[in-house]
N, C-alpha and C positions, 0 to 999 in steps of 0.2 A: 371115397378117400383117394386122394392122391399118391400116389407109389413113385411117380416120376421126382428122383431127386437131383437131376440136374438143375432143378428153376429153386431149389430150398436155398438160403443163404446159412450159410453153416453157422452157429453161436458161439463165437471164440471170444477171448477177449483184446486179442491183437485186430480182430475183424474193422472196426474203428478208426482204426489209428491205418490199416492198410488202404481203405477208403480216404484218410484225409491226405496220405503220402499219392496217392492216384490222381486224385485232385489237386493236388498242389502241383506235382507235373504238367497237368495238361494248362492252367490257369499260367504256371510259369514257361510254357511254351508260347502261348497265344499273347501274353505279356512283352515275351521278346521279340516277336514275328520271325520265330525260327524257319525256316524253309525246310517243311518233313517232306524227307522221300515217302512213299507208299510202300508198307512193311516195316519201316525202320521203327526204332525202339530207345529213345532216351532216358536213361533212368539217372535222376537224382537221388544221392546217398544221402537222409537225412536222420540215420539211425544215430546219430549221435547228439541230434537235436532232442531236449524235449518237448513234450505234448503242449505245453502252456506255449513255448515258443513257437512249436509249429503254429498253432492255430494263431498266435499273433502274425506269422509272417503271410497266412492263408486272408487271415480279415484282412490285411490289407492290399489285399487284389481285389477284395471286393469294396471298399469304402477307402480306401487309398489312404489308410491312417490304423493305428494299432493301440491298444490301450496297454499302457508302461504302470500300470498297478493292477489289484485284480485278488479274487479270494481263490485263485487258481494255483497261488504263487506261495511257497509258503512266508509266516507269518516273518516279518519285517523286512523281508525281501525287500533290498533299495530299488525305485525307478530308475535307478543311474544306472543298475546292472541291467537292467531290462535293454536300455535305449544303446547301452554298449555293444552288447549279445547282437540287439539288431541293428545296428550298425555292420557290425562282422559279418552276419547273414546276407543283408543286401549289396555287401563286397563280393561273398564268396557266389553267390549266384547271381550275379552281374546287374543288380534291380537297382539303379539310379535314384529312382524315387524313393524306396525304403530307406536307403542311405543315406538322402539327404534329410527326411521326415526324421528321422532318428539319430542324425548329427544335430539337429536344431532340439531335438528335446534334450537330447545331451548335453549341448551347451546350457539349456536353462537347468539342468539339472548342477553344472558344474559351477554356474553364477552363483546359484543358491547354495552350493557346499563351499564357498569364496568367500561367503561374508562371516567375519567373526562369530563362533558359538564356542555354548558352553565347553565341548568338549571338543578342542580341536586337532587332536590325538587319534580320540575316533575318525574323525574325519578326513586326516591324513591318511590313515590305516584303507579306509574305506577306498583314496583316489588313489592308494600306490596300487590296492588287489585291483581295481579296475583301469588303471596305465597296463601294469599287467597284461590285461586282455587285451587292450588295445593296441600294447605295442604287440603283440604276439600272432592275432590275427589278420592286422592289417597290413597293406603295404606302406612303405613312405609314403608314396604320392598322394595318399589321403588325409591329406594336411589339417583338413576341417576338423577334425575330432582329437586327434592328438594335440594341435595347438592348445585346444580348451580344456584339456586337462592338464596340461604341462601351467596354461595361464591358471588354472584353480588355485592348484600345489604351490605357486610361486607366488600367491596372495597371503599363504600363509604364512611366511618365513617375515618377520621384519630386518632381519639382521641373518646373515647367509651359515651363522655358525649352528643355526636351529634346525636350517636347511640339511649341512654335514653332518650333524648329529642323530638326524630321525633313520634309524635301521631302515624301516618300512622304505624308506625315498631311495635310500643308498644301494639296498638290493635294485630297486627296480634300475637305478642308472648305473650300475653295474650289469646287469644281464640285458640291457635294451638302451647302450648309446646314442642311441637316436632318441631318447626321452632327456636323456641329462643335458645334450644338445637341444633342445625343443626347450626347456624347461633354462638355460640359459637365455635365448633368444626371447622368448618370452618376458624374464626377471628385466633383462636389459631394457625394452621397451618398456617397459612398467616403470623401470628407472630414470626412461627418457621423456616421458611422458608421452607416449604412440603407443597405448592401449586401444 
């Protein structure tokens, strides 16, 4: 029998999740072409990430694409939130390619909540919690993703008093000027026809 318990891997249940944060470090190191000193120690904070997201933003260092549904997620979880989430992610840790992979699904997710349905209330509701996050995590300069949602929300409105009247729209362009702005420039091309 073995006594030596340094070679045992202990049975926690954090034990997992601190193997896939180890791994995501060293994969988004070698991602970036950091130049490590010998010793040195980088830690990314992703304790505020969850597990379903980590391992999305993990598969996509290894297949260079991440799946935005999933039985991991719970039940009717929108793709819109998914592609948003990583879009934010691939900002905040500087990953170009996630952020572009995940502004393009977010665009088709925002075409698809663009076109007439039954409940377009919900679907208001849905693009103001998710402007929300966009405006909140990202910077301006990340034009690509905000435009498409500011273009979604302005497909809805035929007439701009539907627009003043939805609570959902009016918080969001009260706490995040740069959407009420995006979402005018937007309306006006749509007006202009330079969609």
């Amino acid at each position: 029998m073995n006594t030596d318990n340094s070679q045992q891997v202990p049975l926690r249940p954090d034990y997992a999740r601190e193997e896939l944060v180890q791994g995501f470090t060293r994969l988004l190191e070698s991602h970036k072409g950091a130049d490590m000193n010998e010793g040195s120690i980088t830690t990314i904070n992703v304790q505020d990430l969850s597990l379903p997201m980590l391992r999305r933003v993990i598969r996509y260092f290894y297949v260079l694409d991440y799946d935005d549904a999933g039985q991991d997620l719970p039940a009717g979880y929108p793709s819109i939130k998914v592609n948003g989430r990583m879009f934010t992610l691939g900002v905040r840790f500087g990953v170009n390619g996630l952020r572009k992979i995940a502004a393009s699904k977010f665009e088709d997710n925002c075409i698809r909540l663009a076109n007439p349905c039954e409940e377009p209330l919900h679907a208001l509701k849905l693009l103001a919690d998710i402007a929300m996050t966009v405006y909140s995590f990202t910077p301006e300069t990340y034009k690509e993703i905000r435009s498409s949602i500011a273009k979604s929300v302005g497909s809805h409105f035929i007439n701009y008093q539907r627009l003043l009247d939805n609570p959902n729209i009016a918080q969001v362009c009260q706490k995040y000027p740069g959407f009420a702005y995006d979402l005018m420039v937007e309306s006006i091309k749509a007006a202009n026809g330079k969609v």
